[in-house]
N, C-alpha and C positions, 0 to 999 in steps of 0.2 A: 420369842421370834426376833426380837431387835437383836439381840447376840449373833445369832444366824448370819442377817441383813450386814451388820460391820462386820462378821468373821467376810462376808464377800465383798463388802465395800474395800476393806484392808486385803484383801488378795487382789484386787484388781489393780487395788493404788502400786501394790506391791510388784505388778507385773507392768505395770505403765514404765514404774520408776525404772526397772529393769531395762527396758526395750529402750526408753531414754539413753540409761547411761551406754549402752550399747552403741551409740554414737560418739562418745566421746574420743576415745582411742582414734578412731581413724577423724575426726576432727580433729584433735591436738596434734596429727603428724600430717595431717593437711595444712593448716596451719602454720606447724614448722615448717614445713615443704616449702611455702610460700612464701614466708618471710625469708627463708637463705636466700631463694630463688629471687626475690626484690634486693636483698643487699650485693647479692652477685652481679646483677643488672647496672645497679649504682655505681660498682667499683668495675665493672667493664668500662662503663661510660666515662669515667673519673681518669681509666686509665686509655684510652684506644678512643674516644669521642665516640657520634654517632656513626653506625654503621653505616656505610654509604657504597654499595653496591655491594655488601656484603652476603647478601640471600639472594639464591634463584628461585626459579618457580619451584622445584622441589621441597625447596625450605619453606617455603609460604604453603605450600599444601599441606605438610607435615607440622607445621604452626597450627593448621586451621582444624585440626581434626578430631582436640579438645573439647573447641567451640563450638564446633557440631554435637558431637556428644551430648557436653554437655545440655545445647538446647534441645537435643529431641528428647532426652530424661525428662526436661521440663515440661517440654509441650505433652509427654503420654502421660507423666502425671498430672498436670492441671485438664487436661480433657481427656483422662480416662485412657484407657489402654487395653478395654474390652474385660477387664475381671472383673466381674460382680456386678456389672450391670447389665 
């Protein structure tokens, strides 16, 4: 019976490991993304200083729409999002 038990302890580790590395890929090119995106920023700055009247309100809405995003992802998963409960 213990054989059993690890054959399903090791599929499960085996399918955890899985669904982990599944995240990697779009981590590592998140990531990358972010780091160009921070050295582009630098070398804007480096080259043309602070932007100063440079964005309208369309730019600022279309800046903020990430932010959003990204926090209502957060907030349906940290309180639930109606699956399974």
């Amino acid at each position: 019976m213990s054989d059993y038990n690890n054959a399903i302890v090791a599929k499960k580790e085996n399918e955890d490991r899985i669904a982990w590395r599944k995240l990697l890929v779009p981590a590592v090119g998140s990531a990358a993304f972010f780091a160009t995106m921070l050295v582009n920023i630098i070398n804007t700055y480096n080259k043309h200083g602070w932007p100063k009247n440079a964005f309208r309100k369309s730019d600022y809405l279309l800046m903020s729409i990430p932010i959003i995003v990204i926090f209502s992802a957060v907030e349906e998963e940290i309180n639930g999002n109606g699956k399974g409960k």
